[in-house]
C-alpha positions as CSV (number, residue, x, y, z in Angstrom):
1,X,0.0,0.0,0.0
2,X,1.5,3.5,-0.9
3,X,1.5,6.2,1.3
4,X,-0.8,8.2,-0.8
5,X,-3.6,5.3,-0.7
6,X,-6.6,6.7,0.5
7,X,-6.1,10.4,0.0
8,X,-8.4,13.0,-1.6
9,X,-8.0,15.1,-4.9
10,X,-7.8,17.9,-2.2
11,X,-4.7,16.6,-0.6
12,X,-2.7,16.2,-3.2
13,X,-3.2,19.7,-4.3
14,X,-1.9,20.9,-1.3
15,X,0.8,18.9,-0.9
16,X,1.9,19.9,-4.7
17,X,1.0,23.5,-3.4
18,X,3.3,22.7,-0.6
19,X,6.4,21.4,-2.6
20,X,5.8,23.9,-4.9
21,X,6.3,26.9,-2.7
22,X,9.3,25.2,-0.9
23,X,11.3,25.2,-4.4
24,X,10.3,28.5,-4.9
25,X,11.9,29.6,-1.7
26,X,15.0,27.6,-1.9
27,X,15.1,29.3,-6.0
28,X,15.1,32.9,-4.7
29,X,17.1,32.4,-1.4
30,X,19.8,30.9,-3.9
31,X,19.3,33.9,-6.4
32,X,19.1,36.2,-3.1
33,X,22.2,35.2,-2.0
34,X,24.3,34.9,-5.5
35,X,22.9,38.8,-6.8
36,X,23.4,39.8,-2.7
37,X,20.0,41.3,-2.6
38,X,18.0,41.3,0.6
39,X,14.7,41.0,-1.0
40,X,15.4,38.2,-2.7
41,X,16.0,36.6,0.6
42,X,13.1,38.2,2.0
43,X,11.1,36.9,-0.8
44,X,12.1,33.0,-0.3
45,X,11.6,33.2,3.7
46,X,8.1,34.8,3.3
47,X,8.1,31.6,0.5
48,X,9.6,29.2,3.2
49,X,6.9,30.5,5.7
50,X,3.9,30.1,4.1
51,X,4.9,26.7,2.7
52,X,5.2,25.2,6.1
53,X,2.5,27.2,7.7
54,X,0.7,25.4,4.6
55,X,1.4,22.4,6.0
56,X,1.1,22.6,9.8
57,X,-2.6,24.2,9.1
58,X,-4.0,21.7,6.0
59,X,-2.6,18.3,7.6
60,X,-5.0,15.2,6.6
């Protein structure tokens, strides 16, 4: 049995929601840090943030 057995449409969306925002945030915290510009980094935490505040609320 696979781990996703048993899920919804609804939590897979949000779990590719999820992922999606995390790469996001590790994309512009890696640009941040190569062009040394602070909102880049500011960008990818407020990224970081709301992909695990994502996953602490929505959790099936």
């Amino acid at each position: 049995m696979s781990r996703s057995h048993g899920r919804m449409r609804a939590d897979h969306r949000v779990r590719r929601r999820s992922v999606t925002l995390t790469s996001g945030a590790f994309v512009a915290i890696a640009a941040g840090v190569v062009a040394d510009t602070m909102w880049l980094l500011g960008g990818g935490a407020w990224l970081l943030i709301a992909a695990v505040l994502l996953e602490l609320v929505y959790r099936p």
